[in-house]
Each structure stands twice: as structure tokens, then as C-alpha cells.
C-alpha positions as CSV (number, residue, x, y, z in Angstrom):
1,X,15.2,13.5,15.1
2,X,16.2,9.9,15.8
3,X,16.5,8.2,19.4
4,X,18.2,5.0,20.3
5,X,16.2,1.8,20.2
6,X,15.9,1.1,24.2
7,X,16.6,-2.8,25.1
8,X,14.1,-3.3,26.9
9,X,11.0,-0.8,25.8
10,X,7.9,-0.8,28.0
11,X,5.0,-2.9,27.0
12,X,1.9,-1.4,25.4
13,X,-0.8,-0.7,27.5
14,X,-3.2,-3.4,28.3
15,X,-6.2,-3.4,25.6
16,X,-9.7,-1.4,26.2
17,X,-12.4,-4.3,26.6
18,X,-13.7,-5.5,23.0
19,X,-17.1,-5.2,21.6
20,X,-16.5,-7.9,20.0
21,X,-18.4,-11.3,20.5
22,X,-15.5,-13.3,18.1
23,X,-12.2,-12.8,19.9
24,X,-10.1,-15.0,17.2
25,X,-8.5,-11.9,15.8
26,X,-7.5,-10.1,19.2
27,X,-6.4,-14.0,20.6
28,X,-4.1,-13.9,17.8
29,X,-2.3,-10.8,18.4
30,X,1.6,-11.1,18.6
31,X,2.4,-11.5,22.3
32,X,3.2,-7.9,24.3
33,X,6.7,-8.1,24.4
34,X,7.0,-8.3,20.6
35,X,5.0,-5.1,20.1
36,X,6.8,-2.3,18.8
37,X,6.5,0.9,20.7
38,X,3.3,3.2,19.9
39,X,3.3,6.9,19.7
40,X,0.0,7.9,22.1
41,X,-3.2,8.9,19.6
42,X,-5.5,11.3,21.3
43,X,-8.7,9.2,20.9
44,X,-12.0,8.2,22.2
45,X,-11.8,4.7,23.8
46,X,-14.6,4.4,22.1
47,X,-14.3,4.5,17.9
48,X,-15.9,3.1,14.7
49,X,-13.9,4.8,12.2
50,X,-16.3,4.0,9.4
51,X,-18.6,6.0,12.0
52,X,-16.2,8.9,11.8
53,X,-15.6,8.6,8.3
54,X,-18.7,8.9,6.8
55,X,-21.1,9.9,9.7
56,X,-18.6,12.6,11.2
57,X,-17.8,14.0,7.8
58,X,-21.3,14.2,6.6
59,X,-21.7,16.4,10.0
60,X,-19.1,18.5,9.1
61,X,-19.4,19.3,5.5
62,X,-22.8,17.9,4.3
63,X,-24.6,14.8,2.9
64,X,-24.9,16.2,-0.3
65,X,-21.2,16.6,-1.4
66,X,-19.6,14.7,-4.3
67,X,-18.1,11.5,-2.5
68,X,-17.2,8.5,-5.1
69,X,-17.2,8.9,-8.7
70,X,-17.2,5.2,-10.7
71,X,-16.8,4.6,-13.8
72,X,-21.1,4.4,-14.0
73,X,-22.3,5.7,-11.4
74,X,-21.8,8.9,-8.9
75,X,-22.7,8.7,-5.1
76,X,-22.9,12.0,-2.4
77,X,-22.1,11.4,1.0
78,X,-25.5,10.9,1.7
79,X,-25.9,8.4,-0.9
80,X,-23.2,6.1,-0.1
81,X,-23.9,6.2,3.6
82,X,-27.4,5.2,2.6
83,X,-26.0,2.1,0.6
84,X,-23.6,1.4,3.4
85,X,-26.4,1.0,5.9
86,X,-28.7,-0.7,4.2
87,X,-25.6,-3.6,3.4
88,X,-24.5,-2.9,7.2
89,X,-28.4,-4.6,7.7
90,X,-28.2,-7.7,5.5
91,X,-24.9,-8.6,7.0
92,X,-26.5,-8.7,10.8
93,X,-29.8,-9.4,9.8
94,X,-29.3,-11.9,6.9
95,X,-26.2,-13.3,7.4
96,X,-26.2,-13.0,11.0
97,X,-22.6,-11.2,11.3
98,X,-21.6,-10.8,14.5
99,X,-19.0,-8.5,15.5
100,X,-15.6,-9.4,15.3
101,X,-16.1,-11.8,12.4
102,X,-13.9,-11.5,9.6
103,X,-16.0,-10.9,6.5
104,X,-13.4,-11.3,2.9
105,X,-13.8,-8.6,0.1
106,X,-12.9,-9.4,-3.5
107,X,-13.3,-7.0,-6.8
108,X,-11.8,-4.2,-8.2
109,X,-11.8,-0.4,-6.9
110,X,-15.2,0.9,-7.4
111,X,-18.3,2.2,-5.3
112,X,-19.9,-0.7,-4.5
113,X,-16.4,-2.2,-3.2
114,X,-15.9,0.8,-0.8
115,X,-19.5,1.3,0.6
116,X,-18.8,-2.9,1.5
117,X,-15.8,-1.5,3.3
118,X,-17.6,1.0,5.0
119,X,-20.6,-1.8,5.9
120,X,-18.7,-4.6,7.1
121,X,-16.5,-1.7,9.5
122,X,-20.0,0.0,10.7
123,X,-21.6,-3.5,11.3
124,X,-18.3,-4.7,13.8
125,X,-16.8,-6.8,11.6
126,X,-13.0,-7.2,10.2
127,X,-12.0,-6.9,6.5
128,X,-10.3,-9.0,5.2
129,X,-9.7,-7.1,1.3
130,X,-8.2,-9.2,-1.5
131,X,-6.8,-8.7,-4.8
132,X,-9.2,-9.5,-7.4
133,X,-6.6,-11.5,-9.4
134,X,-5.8,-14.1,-6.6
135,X,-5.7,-17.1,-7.8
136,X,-7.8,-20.6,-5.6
137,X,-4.9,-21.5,-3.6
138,X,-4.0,-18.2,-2.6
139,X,-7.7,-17.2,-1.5
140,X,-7.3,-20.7,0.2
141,X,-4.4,-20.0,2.2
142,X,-6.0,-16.2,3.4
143,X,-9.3,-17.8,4.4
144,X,-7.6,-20.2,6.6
145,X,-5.2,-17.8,8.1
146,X,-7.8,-15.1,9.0
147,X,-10.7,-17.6,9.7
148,X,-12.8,-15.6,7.4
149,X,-16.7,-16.0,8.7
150,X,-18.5,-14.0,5.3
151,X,-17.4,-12.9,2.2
152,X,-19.0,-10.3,-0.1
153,X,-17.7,-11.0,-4.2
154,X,-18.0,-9.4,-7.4
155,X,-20.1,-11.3,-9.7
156,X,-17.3,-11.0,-12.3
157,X,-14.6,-12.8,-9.4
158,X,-16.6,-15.4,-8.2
159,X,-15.0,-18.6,-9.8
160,X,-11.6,-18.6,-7.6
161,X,-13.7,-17.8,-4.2
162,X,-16.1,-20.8,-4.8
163,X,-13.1,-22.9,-5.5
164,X,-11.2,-21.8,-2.5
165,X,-14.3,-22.2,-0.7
166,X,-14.9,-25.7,-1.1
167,X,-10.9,-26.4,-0.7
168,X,-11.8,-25.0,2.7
169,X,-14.9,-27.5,3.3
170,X,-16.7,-27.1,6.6
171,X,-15.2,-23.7,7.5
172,X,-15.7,-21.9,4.3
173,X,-17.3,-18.5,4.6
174,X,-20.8,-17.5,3.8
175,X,-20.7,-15.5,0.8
176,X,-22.8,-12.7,-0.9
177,X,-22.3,-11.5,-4.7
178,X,-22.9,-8.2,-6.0
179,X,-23.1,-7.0,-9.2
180,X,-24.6,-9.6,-11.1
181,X,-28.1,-10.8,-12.1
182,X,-31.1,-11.9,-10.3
183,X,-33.0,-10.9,-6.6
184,X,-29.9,-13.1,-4.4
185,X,-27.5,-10.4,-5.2
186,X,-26.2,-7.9,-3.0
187,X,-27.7,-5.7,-5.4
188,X,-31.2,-6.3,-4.7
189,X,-31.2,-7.5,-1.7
190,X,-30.1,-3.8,0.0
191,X,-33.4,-2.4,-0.9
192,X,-35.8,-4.5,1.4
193,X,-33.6,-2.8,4.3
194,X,-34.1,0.5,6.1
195,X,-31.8,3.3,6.8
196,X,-30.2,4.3,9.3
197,X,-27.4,1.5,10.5
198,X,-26.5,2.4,14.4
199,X,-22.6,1.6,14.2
200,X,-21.6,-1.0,16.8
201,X,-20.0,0.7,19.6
202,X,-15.9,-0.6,18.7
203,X,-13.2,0.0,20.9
204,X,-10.3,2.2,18.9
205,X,-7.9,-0.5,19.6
206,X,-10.8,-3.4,18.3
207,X,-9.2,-4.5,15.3
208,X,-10.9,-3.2,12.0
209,X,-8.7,-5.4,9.1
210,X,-6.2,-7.7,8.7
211,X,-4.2,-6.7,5.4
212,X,-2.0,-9.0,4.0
213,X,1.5,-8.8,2.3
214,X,2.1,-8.6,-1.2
215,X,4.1,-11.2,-1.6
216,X,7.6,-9.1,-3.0
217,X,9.7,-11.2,-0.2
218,X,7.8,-15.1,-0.1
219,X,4.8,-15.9,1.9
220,X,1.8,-13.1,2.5
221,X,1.8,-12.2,6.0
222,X,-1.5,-11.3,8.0
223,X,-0.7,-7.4,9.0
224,X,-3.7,-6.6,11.8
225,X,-4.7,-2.6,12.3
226,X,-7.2,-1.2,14.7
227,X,-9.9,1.4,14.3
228,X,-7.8,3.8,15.6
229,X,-5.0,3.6,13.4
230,X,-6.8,4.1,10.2
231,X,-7.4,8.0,11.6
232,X,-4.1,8.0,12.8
233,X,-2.7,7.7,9.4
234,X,-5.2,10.3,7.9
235,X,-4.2,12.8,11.0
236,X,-0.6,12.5,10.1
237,X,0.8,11.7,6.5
238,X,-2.4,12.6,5.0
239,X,-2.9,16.0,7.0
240,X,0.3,17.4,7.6
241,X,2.1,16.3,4.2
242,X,-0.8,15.1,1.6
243,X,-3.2,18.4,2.4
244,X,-6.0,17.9,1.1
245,X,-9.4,20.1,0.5
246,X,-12.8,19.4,0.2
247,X,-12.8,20.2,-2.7
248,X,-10.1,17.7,-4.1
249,X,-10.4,15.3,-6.4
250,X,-8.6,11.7,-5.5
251,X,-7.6,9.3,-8.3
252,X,-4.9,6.4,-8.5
253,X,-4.3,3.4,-9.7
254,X,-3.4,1.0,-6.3
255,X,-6.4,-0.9,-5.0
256,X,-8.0,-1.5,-1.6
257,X,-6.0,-4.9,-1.3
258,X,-2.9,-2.8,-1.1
259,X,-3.0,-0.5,1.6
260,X,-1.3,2.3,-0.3
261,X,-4.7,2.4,-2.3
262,X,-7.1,2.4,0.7
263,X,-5.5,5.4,2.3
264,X,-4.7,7.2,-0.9
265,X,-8.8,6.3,-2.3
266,X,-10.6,6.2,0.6
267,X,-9.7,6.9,3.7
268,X,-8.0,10.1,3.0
269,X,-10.3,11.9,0.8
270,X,-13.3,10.9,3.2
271,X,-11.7,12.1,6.3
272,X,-11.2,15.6,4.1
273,X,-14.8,15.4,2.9
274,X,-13.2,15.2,-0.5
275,X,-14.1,12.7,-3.3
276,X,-12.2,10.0,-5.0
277,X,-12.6,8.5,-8.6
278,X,-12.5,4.5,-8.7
279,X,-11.1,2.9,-11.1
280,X,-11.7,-1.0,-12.5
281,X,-8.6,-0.8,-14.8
282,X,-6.0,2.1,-13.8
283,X,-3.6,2.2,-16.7
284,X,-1.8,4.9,-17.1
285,X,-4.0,5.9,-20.3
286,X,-6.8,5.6,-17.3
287,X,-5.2,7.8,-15.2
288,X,-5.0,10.4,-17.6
289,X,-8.1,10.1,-18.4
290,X,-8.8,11.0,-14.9
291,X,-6.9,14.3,-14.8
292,X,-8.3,15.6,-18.2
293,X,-11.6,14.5,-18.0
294,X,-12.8,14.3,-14.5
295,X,-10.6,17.0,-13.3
296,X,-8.4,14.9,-10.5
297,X,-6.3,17.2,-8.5
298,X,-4.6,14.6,-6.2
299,X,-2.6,11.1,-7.9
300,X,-1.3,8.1,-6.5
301,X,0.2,5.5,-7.8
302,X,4.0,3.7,-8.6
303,X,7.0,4.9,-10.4
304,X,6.6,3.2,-13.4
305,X,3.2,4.4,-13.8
306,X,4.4,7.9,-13.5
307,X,7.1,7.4,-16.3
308,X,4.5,6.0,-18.5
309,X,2.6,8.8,-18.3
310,X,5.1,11.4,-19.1
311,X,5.9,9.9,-22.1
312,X,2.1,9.3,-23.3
313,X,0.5,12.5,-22.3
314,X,0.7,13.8,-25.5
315,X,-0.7,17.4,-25.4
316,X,-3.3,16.5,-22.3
317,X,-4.1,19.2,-20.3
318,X,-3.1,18.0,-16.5
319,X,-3.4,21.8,-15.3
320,X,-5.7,20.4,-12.2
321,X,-3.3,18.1,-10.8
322,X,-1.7,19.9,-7.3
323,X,-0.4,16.5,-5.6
324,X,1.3,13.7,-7.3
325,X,2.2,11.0,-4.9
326,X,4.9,8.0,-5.1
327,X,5.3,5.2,-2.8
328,X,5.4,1.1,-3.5
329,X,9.1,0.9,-5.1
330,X,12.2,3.4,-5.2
331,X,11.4,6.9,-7.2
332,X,14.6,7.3,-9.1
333,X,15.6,10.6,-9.8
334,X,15.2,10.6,-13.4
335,X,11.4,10.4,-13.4
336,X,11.0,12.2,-10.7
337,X,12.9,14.8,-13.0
338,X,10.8,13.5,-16.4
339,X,7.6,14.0,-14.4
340,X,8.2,17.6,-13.4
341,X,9.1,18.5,-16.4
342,X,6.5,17.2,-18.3
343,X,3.6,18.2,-15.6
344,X,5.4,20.8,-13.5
345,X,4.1,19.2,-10.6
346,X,6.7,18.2,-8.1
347,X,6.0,14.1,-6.9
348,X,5.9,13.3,-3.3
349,X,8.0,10.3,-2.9
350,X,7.2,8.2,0.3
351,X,7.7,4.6,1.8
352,X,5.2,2.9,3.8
353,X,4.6,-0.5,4.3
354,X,1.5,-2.9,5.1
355,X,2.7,-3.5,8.3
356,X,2.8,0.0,8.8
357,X,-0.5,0.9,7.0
358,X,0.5,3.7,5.3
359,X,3.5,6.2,4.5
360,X,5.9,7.2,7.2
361,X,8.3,8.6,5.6
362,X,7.8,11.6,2.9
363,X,9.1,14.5,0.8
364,X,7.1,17.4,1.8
365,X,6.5,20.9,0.0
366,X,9.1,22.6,2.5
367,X,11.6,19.6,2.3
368,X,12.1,17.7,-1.0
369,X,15.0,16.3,-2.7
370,X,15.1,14.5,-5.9
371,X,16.3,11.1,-5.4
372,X,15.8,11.0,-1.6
373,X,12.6,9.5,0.2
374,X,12.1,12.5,2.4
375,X,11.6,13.0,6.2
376,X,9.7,11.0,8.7
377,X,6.2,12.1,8.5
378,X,5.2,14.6,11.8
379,X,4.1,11.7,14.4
380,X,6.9,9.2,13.4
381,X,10.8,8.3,14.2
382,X,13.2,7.0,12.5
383,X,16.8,6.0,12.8
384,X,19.7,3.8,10.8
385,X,20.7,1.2,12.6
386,X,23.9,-1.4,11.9
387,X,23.4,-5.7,12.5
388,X,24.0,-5.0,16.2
389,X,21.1,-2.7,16.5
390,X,22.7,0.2,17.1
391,X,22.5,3.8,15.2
392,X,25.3,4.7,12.6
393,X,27.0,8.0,11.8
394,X,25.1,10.3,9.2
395,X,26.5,9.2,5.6
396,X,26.7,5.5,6.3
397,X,24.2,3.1,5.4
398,X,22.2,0.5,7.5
399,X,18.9,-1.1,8.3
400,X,15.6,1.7,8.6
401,X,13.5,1.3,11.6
402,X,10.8,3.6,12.5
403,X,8.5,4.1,14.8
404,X,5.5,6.1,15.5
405,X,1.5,5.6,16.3
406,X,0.8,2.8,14.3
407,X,3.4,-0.5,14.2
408,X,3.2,-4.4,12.7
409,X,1.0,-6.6,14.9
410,X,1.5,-9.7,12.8
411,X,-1.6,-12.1,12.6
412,X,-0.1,-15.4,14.6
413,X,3.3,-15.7,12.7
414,X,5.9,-16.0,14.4
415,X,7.9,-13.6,11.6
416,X,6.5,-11.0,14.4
417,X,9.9,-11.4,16.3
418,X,11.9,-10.4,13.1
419,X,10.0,-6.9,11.9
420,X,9.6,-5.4,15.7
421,X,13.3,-5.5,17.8
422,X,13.2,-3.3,21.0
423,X,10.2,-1.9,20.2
424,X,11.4,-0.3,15.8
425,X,9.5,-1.9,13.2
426,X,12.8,-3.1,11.1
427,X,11.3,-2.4,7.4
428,X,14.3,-4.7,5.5
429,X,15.6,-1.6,3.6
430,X,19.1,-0.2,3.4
431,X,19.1,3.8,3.7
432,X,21.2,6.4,4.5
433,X,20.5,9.4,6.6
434,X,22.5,12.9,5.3
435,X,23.7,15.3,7.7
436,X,20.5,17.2,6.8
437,X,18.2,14.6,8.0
438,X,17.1,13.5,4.5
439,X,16.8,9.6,4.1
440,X,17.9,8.1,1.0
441,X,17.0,4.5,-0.4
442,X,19.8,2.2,-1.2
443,X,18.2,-1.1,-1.4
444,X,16.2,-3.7,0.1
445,X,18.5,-5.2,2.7
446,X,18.6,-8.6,1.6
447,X,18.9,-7.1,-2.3
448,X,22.5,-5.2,-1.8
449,X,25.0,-6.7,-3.8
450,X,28.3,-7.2,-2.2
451,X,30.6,-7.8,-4.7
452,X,34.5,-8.7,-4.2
453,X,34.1,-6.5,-1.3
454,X,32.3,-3.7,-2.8
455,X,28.7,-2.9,-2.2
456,X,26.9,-2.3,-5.1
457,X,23.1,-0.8,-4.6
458,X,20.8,-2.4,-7.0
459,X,18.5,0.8,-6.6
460,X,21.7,3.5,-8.0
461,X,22.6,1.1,-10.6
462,X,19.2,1.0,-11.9
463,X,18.6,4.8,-11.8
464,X,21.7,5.0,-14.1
465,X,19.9,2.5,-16.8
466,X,16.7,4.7,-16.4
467,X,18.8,7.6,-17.9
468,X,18.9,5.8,-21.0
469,X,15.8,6.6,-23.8
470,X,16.9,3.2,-24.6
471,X,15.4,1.7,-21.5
472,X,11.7,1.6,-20.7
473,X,12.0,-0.2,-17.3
474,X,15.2,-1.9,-15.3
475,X,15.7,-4.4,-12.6
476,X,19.5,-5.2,-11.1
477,X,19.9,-8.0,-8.8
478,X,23.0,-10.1,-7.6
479,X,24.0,-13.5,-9.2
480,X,26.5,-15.9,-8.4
481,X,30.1,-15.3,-9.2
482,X,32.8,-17.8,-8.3
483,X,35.3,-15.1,-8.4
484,X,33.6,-12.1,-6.8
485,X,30.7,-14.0,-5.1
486,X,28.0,-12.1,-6.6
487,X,28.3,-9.6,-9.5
488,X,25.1,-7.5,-10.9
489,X,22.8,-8.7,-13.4
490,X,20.4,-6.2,-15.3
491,X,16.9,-7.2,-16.4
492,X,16.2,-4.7,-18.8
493,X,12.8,-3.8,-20.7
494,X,14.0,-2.0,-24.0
495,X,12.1,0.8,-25.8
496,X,9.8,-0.4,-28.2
497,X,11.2,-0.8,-31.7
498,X,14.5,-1.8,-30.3
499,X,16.4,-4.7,-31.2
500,X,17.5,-6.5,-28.2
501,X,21.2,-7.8,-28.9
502,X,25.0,-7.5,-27.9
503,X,25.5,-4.1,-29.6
504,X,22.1,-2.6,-27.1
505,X,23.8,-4.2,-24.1
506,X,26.9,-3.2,-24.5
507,X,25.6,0.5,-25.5
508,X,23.5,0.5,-21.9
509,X,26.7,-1.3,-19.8
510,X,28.7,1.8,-21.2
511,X,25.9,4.5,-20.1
512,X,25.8,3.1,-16.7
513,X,30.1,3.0,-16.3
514,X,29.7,6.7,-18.0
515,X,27.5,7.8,-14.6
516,X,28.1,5.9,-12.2
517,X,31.6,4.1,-10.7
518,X,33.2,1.6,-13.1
519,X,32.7,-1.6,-10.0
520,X,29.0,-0.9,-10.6
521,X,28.5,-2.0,-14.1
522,X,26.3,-4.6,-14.8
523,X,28.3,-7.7,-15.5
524,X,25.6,-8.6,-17.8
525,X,22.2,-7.6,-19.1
526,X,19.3,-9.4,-20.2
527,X,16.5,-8.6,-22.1
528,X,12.8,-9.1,-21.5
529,X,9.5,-8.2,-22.4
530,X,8.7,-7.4,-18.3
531,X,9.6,-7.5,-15.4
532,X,7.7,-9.9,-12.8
533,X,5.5,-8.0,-10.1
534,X,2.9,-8.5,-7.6
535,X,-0.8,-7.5,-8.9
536,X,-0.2,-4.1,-6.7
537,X,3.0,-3.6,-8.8
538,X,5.7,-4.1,-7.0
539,X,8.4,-6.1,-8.5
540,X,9.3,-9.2,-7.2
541,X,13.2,-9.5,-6.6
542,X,13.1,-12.4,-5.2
543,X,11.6,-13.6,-8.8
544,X,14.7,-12.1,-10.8
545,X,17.2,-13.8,-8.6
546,X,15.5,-17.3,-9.2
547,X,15.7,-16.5,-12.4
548,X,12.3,-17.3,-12.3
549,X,11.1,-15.3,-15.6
């Protein structure tokens, strides 16, 4: 069910008193007006969801369940909690954290990354989690935005921090290493502290991270959530849609940096008193792997992954797998389809966002359609809108905007005004809504190609090339035409062993006009060896239409 956006929506409620003795992240909040409209959470007012996550779920199934499995070591809940109050102490009591700081993690998925995650949380603080691969100038540009106070590091990831640090001069944060050599590290130091940690007492609307953009659309944005809203997105996608069991098994290959990957590796299977497999390096091979040797019975990760998958599995047995989950860029049809027939496992296609946290709209088991992104998750709205902000008909396409009880709350950037209007987060994608309720992706909304009057999604023209066994991945974006004022442009990937010519591009123009109408044919097609993405792996449009290869 969808409702009108109302013109003037009422403002949030005022905020429950902070615990927190550093205020820079609540000063920093967008203004009231430019908050979108929050569905109510039934919540304590007072909440540390790292507290709930590991504490509460210890009380409710057990300290000695299986909680993280790395690629060296094994933890129970009691084990990590253990590890995550003994760092919890050598943040106050060493590094003298005080609550509301913002304390910057960098290194790949693996235990010691989310029992950090769990400390910094438990000890008051704000995370700031980064992509291992960011480069000095980018960790430069996040550590001035968020003011970042402390910084815990993999050993192996240190070299671009201490660069970015001394970029940053005066203000750069204090910073701890784990995971290499010597009694200074992380490491060693945890074991001249005592458990327990007594959580500091957080207000659920404290905030709890500041997770940043990837980068698809230009300049990483600052995306603040509060404690509350990490349960809020394990009470409703993960609940009603995901399922999960204790007895689950997590794996996947997005990291904590992306928020897809902290829901999908951690937060989810701790709330369910589940476990979750980390992975350094999630190839696809990796992911297997995961499935035939650990036993994983719940997936996440991208398209392309999936697609690579099917076609490497090779006689693997994937007979644990129950939950396959897509989300980060459009599931075309075709591997949903190659999926299913190669697992038998249906794939839950979703679209979240940061700003969002997590997944808000979802196939379920009761309501899936190949090719379309689902319904809104139980506990979210959503509606079409046109320029004007008002709803279309059914069967016409427009802008998405959803609501529900988590929303974008921008870090100080004034790009606040342009992602909440009259209280809908405005996502930037062009969907459709069927008659049935079903919402179907057509395109970013600044990526649909209007072409001598015709409107040509990049999304449908792609799923077309996918068809092909000649293509391994594709990528359509508009170009400049002095005639038509844009016309489409494929980027294709070809199948290994290919020759890339004329003959192959004319060959894949003709399987697309063979599907799909005639006006929709790529005007022209060039080859490459891949296509550019963002270290989650989403691809980067914007790069393609730069022609910035």
C-alpha cells in the first residue's frame, strides 16, 4: 500500500537526552525539517544494540553456540563477547575513548574486525567502518568529515591510514593495530584486561555509525544510523523476509564497509543466535567453498557474483543452501533464472541503500517474480512518484521513495535536502509499480536514456545482452548523439576465448533487436576486459559515461 507524500509532514520527535560526552555527531544531524518521516519502533529509550546483540542473544540461546567462523579461527558467543570486552577496556582505559567519539575501522571481514565492531558500540563510541582498499586521500577526506577521534587497523592496511593520518596533522586519530607482531598490538594488549565490559547506557536514538557512500554517483556521503535502527532492520527485512534459524549458517561476500554486508554477516545472524563465516577474499570460488565445505545455508552477495557461480560450480554439492539473497545492482532475469536452475534455490532480489541501512524492498517466498524487486518489506512504504512529486498510475514509471522506521540523516551535507522531500527518502531509481503491487527496476534515474523521444532503460537492454553465452557481463549507458541526443552504448565483457571484433558486435546488437524493441539496440558496443566498480561491487555508471575506462 502506498500513501501520498504529505507537504508538510510533521517533525520527528525531539531526541531522548544523549549519553554521550562528544556531541559532534548529533550537532551535525540534518536540521528537523529535512528529516524524512519515521515509522514508530517499539523500543526501550534506553539501548546499546551491541548489548542486545551479543549479551541478549547469549541470554536467549547460550554462550556456547557457534558465532563467527574465520578463515583460522572459530569463536562461541561466549568467546567473542569475551574478546569484545576485553577490547571494549583498552579503548576507555588505554585510549581513554569517551562516548560519542568516532573510532575508524579498516580490514577485511573476519573475527577480529566484528568483535572491534561490537567493542567500539559496547564502549559508546561511533564506527566509522572503511573499505580496506581506500586509498590516502580517500581515508583523508572520511577522517575529516566524521572527525574521527581513534582508529583500530589491520596490520596488513596500515600504510594508507598512517598517510592519511599525517595529511590530517593535529587532528589525526589515535590508532591501534591488530593482527601483527609485537606486545603494542591489539592482539596482546586485550589480555592484561578483565571481563566483563558494563555497556554504556546509549539512548536508542544515540547514533551508533556513520556509514558512508560508495561512491557509484560522485562524492561519498556520511549516512548517520542510531542504535535503534540497526534492530529495526533485523526486526523487519531480516525477520519477516530473510528467516533465519539458530541454526543457520551466514556467508557472503560484501564487507562491513558496505552496509549490505554488516546486516547480511553480522547483525542478522547475531540477532538470530546464528553464526556467520568471514571471509578475507569472497570470490565466488570462496563462496563455494563456503557452501560445500562449511555447510552455509544462507548467501549474500551481487548479481555478478551469483552468475559466476552457476557457471563454476561444477558438480559442488550446494544442497545446504535455503536462502540466496541479491541486492547492490539490478538482478536480471536471466540469472535469476541460471541460478535456480543450477542450485534450485530461488534468489531473493532486494534494494536497500546506505542511507537506508539495509533492504526495504524484497521478493519474498509468498511473493516473487523473476525480474521484479519484490514488495516493500513489512514495516516500510513505498510509492512512484513523477518530477512534481506526486504518485503515478500503476504501469507508468517514476522516481521510488520509500519510507518506513529507518530514513537518511546525512552527516552535515547539505545533499540532505535532495534524498528526503516531504518526509520519502527519494532513492534516484526509476521503477514501475504493476497493478499487483510488484515494483520493477528500470534504471537509475539519472541513467535512463531518452533517445529521439524514446526512453530506453539501460537495465532491460542489458538483461537482453545477458541472454547471450557470448556475454560474461554488460553495462548500457547513454552517449551523445547530435541527431537523437543520446543513443545507447554497450560495454560488454565477452566470454573468455572470444574474439572481440565487428562480426561479435554485430552478432550481440542482433540478439538484443531479436528480444527486445528494435529503438533499443545498442547503437554501438565496445569491448572490455571489465567493467569499472566500487570495491563493494557496484558499478560505476557514472565511470562508463566519462568514458573513463
Amino acid at each position: 500500500m502506498s500513501h501520498s507524500p504529505s507537504p508538510d509532514h510533521p517533525l520527528p520527535p525531539p531526541l531522548t537526552p544523549s549519553a554521550y560526552e562528544d556531541t559532534f555527531t548529533r550537532d551535525h544531524l540534518p536540521p528537523p525539517e529535512q528529516w524524512p518521516l519515521l515509522e514508530p519502533l517499539d523500543v526501550p529509550e534506553r539501548l546499546n544494540c551491541a548489548e542486545e546483540l551479543l549479551d541478549g542473544t547469549i541470554t536467549r540461546h547460550g554462550a556456547d553456540r557457534r558465532c563467527v567462523v574465520g578463515e583460522h579461527e572459530t569463536l562461541t558467543y561466549g568467546e567473542l563477547r569475551d574478546r569484545v570486552d576485553r577490547i571494549a577496556h583498552v579503548l576507555v582505559e588505554e585510549r581513554g575513548l569517551r562516548p560519542g567519539e568516532r573510532v575508524l575501522l579498516r580490514g577485511p571481514n573476519a573475527p577480529w574486525l566484528a568483535a572491534c565492531w561490537l567493542a567500539v558500540l559496547k564502549a559508546g563510541g561511533v564506527v566509522v567502518t572503511v573499505l580496506p582498499v581506500l586509498r590516502a586521500g580517500e581515508l583523508t577526506t572520511i577522517l575529516r568529515s566524521a572527525r574521527v577521534a581513534h582508529a583500530l587497523c589491520d596490520a596488513r592496511f596500515l600504510d594508507d591510514l598512517t598517510e592519511a593520518s599525517r595529511q590530517v596533522g593535529e587532528d589525526a586519530p589515535s590508532t591501534l593495530v591488530y593482527g601483527g607482531p609485537g606486545p603494542d598490538d591489539l592482539t596482546e594488549r586485550v589480555d592484561a584486561h578483565p571481563t566483563p565490559f558494563t555497556a554504556v547506557r546509549t539512548a536508542a536514538d544515540d547514533a551508533c555509525m556513520v556509514a558512508y557512500t560508495s561512491g557509484t554517483t560522485g562524492d561519498p556521503k556520511g549516512c548517520v544510523h542510531f542504535h535503534r535502527d540497526v534492530l529495526a532492520i533485523a526486526d523487519t527485512y531480516a525477520e519477516q523476509v530473510l528467516k533465519p534459524e539458530p541454526e543457520d549458517l551466514f556467508a557472503g561476500s560484501p564487507p562491513f564497509a558496505f552496509t549490505f554486508g554488516l546486516g547480511g554477516l553480522l547483525i542478522f545472524p547475531l540477532r538470530a543466535g546464528a553464526a556467520t563465516v568471514l571471509l578475507e577474499r569472497p570470490r565466488p570460488e570462496a563462496l563455494l567453498d563456503a557452501v560445500t565445505e562449511r555447510g552455509a545455508t544462507i548467501l549474500f552477495t551481487a548479481p555478478t557474483a551469483y552468475r559466476a557461480m552457476a557457471a563454476g560450480r561444477g558438480d559442488r554439492d550446494l544442497s545446504t543452501l535455503r536462502r540466496c539473497v541479491s541486492a547492490g545492482e539490478h538482478l536480471p532475469a536471466a540469472t535469476w533464472q541460471e541460478w535456480f536452475e543450477a542450485t534450485g534455490v530461488r534468489l531473493l532480489d532486494g534494494i536497500g541503500a546506505t542511507e537506508m541501512l539495509h533492504i526495504f524492498i524484497s521478493s519474498t517466498d509468498d511473493h516473487m517474480r523473476p525480474g521484479s524487486t519484490g514488495r516493500p518489506v513489512p514495516g516500510f512504504t513505498a510509492t512512484i512518484l513523477d518530477d512534481k512529486g506526486t504518485p503515478v498510475p500503476d504501469g507508468e514509471p517514476g522516481h521510488l521513495a520509500v519510507r518506513g522506521p529507518v530514513g537518511c540523516r546525512y552527516l552535515n551535507d547539505p545533499r540532505q535536502s535532495e534524498y528526503v522531500r516531504h518526509g520519502w527518502n527519494h532513492t534516484g531509481d526509476t521503477y514501475v509499480r504493476d497493478e499487483d503491487g510488484y515494483f520493477w527496476y528500470k534504471a537509475r534515474s539519472d541513467d535512463m536514456i531518452v533517445s529521439a523521444g524514446y526512453n530506453i532503460a539501460p537495465a532491460e537492454v542489458e538483461e537482453a545482452l545477458l541472454t547471450s553465452p557470448d556475454v560474461e557481463e554488460a553495462a548500457v549507458v547513454g552517449v551523445r548523439d547530435p541527431e537523437r541526443g543520446l543513443v545507447a552504448r554497450a560495454y560488454v565483457v565477452p566470454r573468455a576465448g572470444l574474439t572481440a571484433d565487428t562480426d561479435l558486435a554485430d552478432r550481440l546488437r542482433e540478439h538484443v533487436r531479436s528480444r527486445i524493441s528494435p529503438y533499443k539496440t545498442p547503437r554501438s558496443v565496445v569491448f572490455v576486459d571489465e567493467l569499472p566498480r566500487t570495491p563493494t561491487g557496484k558499478l560505476q555508471r557514472f565511470r562508463l559515461r566519462e568514458g573513463a575506462l
